[in-house]
C-alpha positions as CSV (number, residue, x, y, z in Angstrom):
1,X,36.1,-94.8,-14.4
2,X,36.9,-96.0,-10.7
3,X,39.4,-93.7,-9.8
4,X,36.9,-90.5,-10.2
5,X,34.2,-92.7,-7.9
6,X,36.9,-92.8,-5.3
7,X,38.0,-89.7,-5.3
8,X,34.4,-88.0,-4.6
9,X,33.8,-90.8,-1.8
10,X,36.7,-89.6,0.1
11,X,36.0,-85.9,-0.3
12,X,32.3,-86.8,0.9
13,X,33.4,-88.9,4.0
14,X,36.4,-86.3,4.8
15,X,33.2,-83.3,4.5
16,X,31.3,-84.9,6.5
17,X,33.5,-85.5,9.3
18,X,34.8,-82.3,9.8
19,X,30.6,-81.0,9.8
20,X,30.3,-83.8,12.2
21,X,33.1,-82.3,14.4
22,X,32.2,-79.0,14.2
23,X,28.2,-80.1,15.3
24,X,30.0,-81.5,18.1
25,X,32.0,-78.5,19.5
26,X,28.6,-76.8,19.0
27,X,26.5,-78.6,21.0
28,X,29.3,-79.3,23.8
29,X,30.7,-75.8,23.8
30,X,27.8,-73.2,22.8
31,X,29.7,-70.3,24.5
32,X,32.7,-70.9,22.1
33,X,30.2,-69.9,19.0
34,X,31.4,-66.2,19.2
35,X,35.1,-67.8,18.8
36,X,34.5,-70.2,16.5
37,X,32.5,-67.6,13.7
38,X,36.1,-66.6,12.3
39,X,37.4,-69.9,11.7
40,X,34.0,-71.4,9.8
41,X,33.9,-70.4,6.6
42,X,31.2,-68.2,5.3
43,X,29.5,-70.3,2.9
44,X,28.5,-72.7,5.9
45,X,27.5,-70.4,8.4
46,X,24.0,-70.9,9.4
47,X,21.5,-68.3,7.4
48,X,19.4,-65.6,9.5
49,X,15.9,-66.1,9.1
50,X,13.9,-63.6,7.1
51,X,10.1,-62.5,9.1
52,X,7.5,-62.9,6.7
53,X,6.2,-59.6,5.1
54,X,3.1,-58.1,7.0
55,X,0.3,-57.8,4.7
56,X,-1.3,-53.9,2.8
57,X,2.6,-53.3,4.0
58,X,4.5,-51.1,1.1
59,X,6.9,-48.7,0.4
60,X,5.5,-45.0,1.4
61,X,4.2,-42.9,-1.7
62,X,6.6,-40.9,-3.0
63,X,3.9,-38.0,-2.9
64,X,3.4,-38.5,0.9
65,X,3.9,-35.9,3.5
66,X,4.9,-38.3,6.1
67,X,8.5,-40.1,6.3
68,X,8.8,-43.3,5.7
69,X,8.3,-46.2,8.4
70,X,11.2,-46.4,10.9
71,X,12.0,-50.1,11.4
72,X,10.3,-51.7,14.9
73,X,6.7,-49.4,14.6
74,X,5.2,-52.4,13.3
75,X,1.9,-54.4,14.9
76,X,2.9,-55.1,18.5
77,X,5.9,-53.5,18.4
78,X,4.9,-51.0,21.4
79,X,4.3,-47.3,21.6
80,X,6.0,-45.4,19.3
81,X,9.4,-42.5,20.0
82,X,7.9,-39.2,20.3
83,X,10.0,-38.1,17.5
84,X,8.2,-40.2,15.4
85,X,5.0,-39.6,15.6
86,X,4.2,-37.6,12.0
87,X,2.0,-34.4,13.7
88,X,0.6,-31.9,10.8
89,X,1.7,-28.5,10.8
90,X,-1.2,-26.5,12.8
91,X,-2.0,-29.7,15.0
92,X,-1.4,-29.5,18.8
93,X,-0.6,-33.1,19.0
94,X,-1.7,-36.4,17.1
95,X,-4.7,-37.2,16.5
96,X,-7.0,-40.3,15.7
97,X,-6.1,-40.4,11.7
98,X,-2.1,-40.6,13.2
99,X,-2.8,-43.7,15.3
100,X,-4.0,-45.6,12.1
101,X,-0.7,-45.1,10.1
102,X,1.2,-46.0,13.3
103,X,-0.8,-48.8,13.5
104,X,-1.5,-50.0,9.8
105,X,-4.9,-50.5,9.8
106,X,-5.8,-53.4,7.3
107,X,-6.9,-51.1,3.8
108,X,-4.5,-48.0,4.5
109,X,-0.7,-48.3,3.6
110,X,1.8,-46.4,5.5
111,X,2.1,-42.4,5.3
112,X,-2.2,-42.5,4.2
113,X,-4.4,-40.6,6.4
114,X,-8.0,-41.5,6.3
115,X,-10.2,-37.7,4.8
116,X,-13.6,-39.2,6.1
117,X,-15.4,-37.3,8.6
118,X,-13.9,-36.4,11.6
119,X,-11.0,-38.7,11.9
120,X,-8.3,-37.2,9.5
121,X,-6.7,-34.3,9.2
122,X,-8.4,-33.1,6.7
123,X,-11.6,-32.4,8.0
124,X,-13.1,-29.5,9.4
125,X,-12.0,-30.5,13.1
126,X,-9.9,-32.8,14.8
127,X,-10.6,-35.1,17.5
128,X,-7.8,-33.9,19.6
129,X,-9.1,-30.5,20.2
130,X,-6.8,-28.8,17.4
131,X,-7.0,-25.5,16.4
132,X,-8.6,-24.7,12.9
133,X,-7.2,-21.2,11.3
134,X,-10.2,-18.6,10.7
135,X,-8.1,-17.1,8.1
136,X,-4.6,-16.0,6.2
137,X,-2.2,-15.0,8.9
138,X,1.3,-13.0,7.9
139,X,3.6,-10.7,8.7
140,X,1.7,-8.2,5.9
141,X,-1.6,-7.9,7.6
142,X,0.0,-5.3,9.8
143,X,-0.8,-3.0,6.9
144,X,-4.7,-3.7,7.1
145,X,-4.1,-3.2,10.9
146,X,-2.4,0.5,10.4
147,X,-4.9,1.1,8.4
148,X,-8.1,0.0,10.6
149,X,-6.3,2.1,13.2
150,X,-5.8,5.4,10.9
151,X,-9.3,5.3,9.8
152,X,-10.7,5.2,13.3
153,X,-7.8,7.9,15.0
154,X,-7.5,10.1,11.2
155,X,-4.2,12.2,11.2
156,X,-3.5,15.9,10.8
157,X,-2.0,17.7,8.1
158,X,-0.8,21.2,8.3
159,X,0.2,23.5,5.1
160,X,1.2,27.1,4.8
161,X,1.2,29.0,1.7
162,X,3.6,31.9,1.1
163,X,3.7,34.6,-1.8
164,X,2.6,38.4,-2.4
165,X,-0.9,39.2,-2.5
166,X,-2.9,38.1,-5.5
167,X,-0.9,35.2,-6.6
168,X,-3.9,33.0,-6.1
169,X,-2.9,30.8,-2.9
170,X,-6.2,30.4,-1.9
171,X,-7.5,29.8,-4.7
172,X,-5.0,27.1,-5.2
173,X,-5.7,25.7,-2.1
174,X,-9.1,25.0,-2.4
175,X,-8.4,23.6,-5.7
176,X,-6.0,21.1,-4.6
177,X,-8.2,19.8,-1.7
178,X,-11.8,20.7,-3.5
179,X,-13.2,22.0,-0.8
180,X,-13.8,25.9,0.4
181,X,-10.6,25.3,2.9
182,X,-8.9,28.6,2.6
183,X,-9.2,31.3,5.1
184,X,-11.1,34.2,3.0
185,X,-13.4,30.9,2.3
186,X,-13.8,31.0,6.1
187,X,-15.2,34.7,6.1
188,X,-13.5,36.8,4.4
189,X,-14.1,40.6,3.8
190,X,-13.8,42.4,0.3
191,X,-13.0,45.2,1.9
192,X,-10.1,44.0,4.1
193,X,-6.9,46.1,3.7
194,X,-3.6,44.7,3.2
195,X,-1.7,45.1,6.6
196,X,1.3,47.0,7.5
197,X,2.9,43.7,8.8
198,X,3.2,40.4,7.7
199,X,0.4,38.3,9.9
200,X,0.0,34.6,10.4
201,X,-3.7,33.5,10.8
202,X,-4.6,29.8,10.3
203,X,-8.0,28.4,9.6
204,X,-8.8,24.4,10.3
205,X,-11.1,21.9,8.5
206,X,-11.8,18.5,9.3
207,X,-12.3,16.4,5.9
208,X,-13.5,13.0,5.6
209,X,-13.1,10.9,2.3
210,X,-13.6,7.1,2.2
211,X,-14.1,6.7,5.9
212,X,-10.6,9.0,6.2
213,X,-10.6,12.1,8.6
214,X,-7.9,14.2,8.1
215,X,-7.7,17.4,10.1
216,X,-6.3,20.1,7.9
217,X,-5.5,23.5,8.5
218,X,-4.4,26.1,6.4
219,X,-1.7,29.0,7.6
220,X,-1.9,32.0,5.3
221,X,0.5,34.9,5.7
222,X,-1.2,38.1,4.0
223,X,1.2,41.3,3.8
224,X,4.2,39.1,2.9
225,X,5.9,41.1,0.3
226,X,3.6,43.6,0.1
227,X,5.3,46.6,1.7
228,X,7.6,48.9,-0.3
229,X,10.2,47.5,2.5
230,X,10.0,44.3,3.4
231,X,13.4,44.0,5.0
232,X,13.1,40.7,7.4
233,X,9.3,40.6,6.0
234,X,10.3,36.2,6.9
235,X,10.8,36.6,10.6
236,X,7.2,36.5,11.9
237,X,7.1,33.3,9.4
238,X,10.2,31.7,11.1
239,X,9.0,32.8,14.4
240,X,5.4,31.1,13.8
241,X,7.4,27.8,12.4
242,X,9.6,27.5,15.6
243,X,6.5,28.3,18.0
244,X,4.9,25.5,16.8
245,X,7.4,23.6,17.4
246,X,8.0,24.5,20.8
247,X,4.4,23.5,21.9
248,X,4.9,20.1,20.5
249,X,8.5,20.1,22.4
250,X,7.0,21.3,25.4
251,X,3.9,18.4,25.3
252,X,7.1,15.7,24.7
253,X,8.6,16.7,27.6
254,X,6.1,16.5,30.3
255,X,6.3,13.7,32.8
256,X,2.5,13.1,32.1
257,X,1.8,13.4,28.4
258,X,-1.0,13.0,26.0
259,X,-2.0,10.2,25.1
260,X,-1.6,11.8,21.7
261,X,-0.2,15.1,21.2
262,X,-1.9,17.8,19.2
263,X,0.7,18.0,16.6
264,X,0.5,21.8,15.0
265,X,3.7,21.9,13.3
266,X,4.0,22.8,9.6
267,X,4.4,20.2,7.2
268,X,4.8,21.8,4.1
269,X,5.1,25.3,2.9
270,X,3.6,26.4,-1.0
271,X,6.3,28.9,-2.0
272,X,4.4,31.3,-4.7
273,X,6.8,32.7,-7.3
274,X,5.9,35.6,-9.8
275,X,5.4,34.6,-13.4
276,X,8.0,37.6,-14.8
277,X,9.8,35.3,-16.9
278,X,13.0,36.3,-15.9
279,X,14.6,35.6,-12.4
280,X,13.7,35.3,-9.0
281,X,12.9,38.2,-6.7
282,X,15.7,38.6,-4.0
283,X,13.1,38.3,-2.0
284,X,12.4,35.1,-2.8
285,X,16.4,33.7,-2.4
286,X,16.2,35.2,0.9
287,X,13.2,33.8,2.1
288,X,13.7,30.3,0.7
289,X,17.6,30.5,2.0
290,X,16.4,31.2,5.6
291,X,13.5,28.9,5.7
292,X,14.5,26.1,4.2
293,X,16.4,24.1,7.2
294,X,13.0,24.2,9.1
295,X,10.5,23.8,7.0
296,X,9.4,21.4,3.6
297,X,9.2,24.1,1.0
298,X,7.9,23.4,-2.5
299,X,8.2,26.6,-5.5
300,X,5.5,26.8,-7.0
301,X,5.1,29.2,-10.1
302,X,1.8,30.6,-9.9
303,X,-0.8,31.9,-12.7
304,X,1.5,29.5,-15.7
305,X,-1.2,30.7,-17.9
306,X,-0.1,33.9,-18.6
307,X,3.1,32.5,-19.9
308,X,3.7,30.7,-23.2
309,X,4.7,26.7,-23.0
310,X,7.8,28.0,-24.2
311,X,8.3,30.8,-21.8
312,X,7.9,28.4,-18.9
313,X,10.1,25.9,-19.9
314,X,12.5,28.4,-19.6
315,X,11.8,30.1,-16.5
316,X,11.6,27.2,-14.3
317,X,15.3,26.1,-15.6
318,X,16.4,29.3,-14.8
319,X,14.8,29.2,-11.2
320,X,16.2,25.7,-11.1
321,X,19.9,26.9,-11.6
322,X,19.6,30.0,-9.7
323,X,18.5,28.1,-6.4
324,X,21.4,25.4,-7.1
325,X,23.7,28.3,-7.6
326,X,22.5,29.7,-4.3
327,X,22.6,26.4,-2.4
328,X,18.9,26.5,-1.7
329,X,17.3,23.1,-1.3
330,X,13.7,22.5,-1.5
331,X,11.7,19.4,-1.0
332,X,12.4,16.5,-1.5
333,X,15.6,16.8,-0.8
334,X,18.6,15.0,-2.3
335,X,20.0,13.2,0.9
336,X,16.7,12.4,2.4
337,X,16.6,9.7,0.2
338,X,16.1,6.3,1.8
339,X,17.2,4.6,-1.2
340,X,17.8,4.1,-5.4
341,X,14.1,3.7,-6.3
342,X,13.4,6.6,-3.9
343,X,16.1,8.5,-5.4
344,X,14.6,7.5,-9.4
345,X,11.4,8.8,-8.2
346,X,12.4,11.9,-6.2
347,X,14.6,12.9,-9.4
348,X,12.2,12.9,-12.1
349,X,9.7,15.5,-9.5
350,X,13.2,17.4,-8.6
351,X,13.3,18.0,-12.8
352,X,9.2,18.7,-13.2
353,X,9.6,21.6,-10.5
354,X,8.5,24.0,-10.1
355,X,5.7,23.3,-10.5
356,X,3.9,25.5,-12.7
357,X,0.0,26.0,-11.6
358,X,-3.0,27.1,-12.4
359,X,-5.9,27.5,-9.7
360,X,-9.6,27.7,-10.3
361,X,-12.8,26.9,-8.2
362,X,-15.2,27.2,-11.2
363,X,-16.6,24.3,-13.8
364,X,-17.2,24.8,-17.1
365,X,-18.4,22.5,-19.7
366,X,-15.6,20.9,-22.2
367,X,-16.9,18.1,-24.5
368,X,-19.9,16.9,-22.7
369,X,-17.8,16.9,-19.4
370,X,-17.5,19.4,-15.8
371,X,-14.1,20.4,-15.9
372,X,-12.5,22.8,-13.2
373,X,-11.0,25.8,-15.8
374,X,-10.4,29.7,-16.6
375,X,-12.7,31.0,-19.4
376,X,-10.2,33.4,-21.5
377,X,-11.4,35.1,-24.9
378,X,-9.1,32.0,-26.3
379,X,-10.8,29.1,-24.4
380,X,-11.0,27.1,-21.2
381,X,-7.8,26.7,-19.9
382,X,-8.2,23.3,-17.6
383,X,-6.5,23.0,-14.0
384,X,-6.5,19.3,-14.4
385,X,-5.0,19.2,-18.0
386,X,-1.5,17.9,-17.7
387,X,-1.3,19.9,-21.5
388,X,-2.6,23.3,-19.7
389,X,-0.7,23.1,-16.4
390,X,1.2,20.8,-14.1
391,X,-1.7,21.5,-11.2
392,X,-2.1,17.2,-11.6
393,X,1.7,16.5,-10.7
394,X,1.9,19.0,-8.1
395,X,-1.2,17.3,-6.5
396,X,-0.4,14.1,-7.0
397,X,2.6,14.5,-5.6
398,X,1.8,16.4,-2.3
399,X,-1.2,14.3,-1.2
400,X,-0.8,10.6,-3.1
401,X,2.7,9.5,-2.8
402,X,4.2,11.9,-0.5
403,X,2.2,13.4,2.4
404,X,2.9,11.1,4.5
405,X,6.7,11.8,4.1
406,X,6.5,15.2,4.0
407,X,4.8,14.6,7.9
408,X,8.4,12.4,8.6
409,X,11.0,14.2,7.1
410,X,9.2,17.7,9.3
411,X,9.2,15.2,12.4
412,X,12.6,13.2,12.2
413,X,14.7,16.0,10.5
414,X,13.5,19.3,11.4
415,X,11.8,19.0,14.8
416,X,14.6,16.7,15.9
417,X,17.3,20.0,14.9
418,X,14.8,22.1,16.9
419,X,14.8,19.8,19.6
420,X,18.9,19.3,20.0
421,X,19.6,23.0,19.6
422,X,17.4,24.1,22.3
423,X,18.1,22.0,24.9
424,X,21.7,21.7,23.7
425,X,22.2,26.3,24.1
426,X,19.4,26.6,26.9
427,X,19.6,23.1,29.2
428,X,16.0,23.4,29.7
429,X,12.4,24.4,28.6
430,X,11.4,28.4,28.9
431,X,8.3,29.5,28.4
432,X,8.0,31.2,24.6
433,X,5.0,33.9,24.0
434,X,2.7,33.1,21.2
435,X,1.4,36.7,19.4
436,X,-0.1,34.7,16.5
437,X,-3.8,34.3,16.0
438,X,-5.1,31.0,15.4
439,X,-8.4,30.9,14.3
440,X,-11.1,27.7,13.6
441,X,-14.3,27.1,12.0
442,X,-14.6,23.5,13.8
């Protein structure tokens, strides 16, 4: 049992002469440390010493909105990196709560902001003079700003309606706006005499529904297809159409304009067709053919009541192929749309029309309700029954979803033809004489 005792003695003297060495070298040599770390072995190097833990000090919440504590933003440890001061999204710098998380006031761990009073950011204001937010702010509120601007400015809407004499336009009219807006509302004569020529007189309204003004005006042509000849019976039309844009050309052009221009140019034009049943009038192809790079024109088939649901049905497919077969486009047309729901929507009208109408200015009673109607020896036929008549689709669809385009597609796409051919074949402005008679009950 001796020679065990002696081993360990001489391991414990040998030990302890090398440590004894290796003290010396220390304490006579301290700059050869540095050279000396890769020759001591690691389980004898000297331990760093660990700082004691501050107190209320713990890892951040996972639920805060600040980042964790960067290492040396302790108590005393100066003033903070500008890139690490946590500022709230709407502040203009930090404020009072920031400097206790920076400074870990005793009760509040890191990443918690004190919500009393005025010292957090979470009341009403901050110390630092930021900015509160009076309300939601987006890039969509420019919709309640167009619209604060169109109900104080209103817009303009102008509509022509074409088709023989007693077709009901303005009868129509007034139906689709409910309002006495036609021109033999505006003093009419029951005497007055169809005219040799085709005329263009316009009569203008000023309606306002829901804070809305919209200044409408309403172009009638009487005599249009009323003559036993009525060779080029569309010229004064097309000539009226191209006048009007002229004046809005020649307003554009002037080195000191408007602040707005008086925009008189026709937006849409109510094409009446006959209810024979059978085709079109050549009249009609030509007119529609000519008219229809300038000008918005919808068919409509007036008077649908004297036809059977049956009978319609098949007139308006015949119409439908005979002005495909003609290459005659009306509105909306097929490449102005913008994009595949467009194009959906656009396609289902495209099918519905023509529209088939009925027009009436007169209620009647129908179950316990006022309903706008003609009283046959059969019954009440309704305007606004989508059962009677397609009067609902074709007014739904020219003032709810698509006046606003029809004013576009006139503005970008015909006006802007207008506009390139004649400065394009003249190189200039002329003046252009205006024979048409414009009258207004404003």
């Amino acid at each position: 049992s001796s020679k065990p005792n002696v081993a360990v003695c001489k391991a414990v003297i040998t030990s302890s002469i090398w440590i004894s060495g290796y003290l010396c070298i220390l304490f006579l040599c301290p700059s050869s440390l540095a050279d000396m770390s890769d020759v001591v072995p690691p389980e004898v190097r000297p331990k760093p010493a660990v700082p004691a833990k501050p107190p209320n000090v713990g890892a951040p919440s996972p639920s805060s909105s600040f980042p964790p504590q960067i290492p040396g933003l302790g108590v005393g440890s100066g003033p903070a990196p500008p890139s690490a001061i946590p500022v709230p999204i709407g502040s203009h710098g930090p404020s009072h709560g920031a400097s206790h998380v920076l400074g870990h006031a005793p009760g509040h761990a890191v990443g918690h902001v004190p919500q009393s009073g005025g010292h957090g950011h979470g009341g009403s204001h901050s110390s630092s003079g930021g900015s509160t937010l009076l309300g939601y702010i987006g890039i969509d509120t420019i919709i309640e700003q167009m619209r604060k601007k169109t109900m104080k400015t209103g817009f303009e809407f102008n509509i022509m309606v074409v088709g023989h004499s007693g077709l009901g336009k303005s009868t129509l009219v007034n139906t689709l706006f409910k309002s006495q807006v036609s021109r033999k509302s505006a003093g009419w004569a029951r005497d007055e005499k169809i005219p040799k020529t085709v005329e263009i007189k316009s009569v203008s309204h000023v309606i306002e529904e829901g804070g809305v003004k919209m200044k409408l005006t309403v172009v009638d042509t009487p005599g249009f297809g009323d003559q036993i000849n009525n060779d080029n019976c569309w010229e004064p039309i097309s000539k009226y159409i191209n006048e009007q844009f002229e004046k809005f050309l020649k307003e554009e052009v002037n080195i000191t304009r408007k602040k707005r221009i008086p925009d008189t140019r026709v937006h849409c034009c109510i094409y009446f067709i006959s209810p024979t049943g059978h085709t079109l009038r050549q009249l009609d192809m030509e007119f529609m053919k000519r008219l229809s790079h300038s000008v918005n024109i919808i068919p409509v088939i007036a008077k649908a009541d004297t036809m059977t649901i049956e009978e319609r049905q098949e007139f308006k497919q015949r119409v439908r192929k005979e002005l495909e077969m003609s290459g005659i486009e009306f509105y909306p047309q097929k490449e102005f749309d913008d994009d595949m729901e467009d194009k959906s929507d656009n396609d289902k009208i495209r099918e519905t029309m023509p529209f088939a109408v009925v027009g009436s200015d007169k209620e009647y009673q129908v179950n316990n309700k006022r309903v706008l109607g003609r009283k046959t020896a059969w019954g009440i036929v309704e305007v606004e029954n989508p059962n009677h008549c397609e009067f609902a689709q074709l007014r739904d669809f020219l003032i709810r979803s698509h006046l606003q385009d029809l004013k576009e597609v006139t503005h970008n796409i015909h006006y802007e033809t207008y506009r390139a051919k004649r400065l394009n074949d003249n190189g200039g402005l002329h003046p252009i004489s205006t024979n048409g008679t414009h009258d207004s009950n404003l």
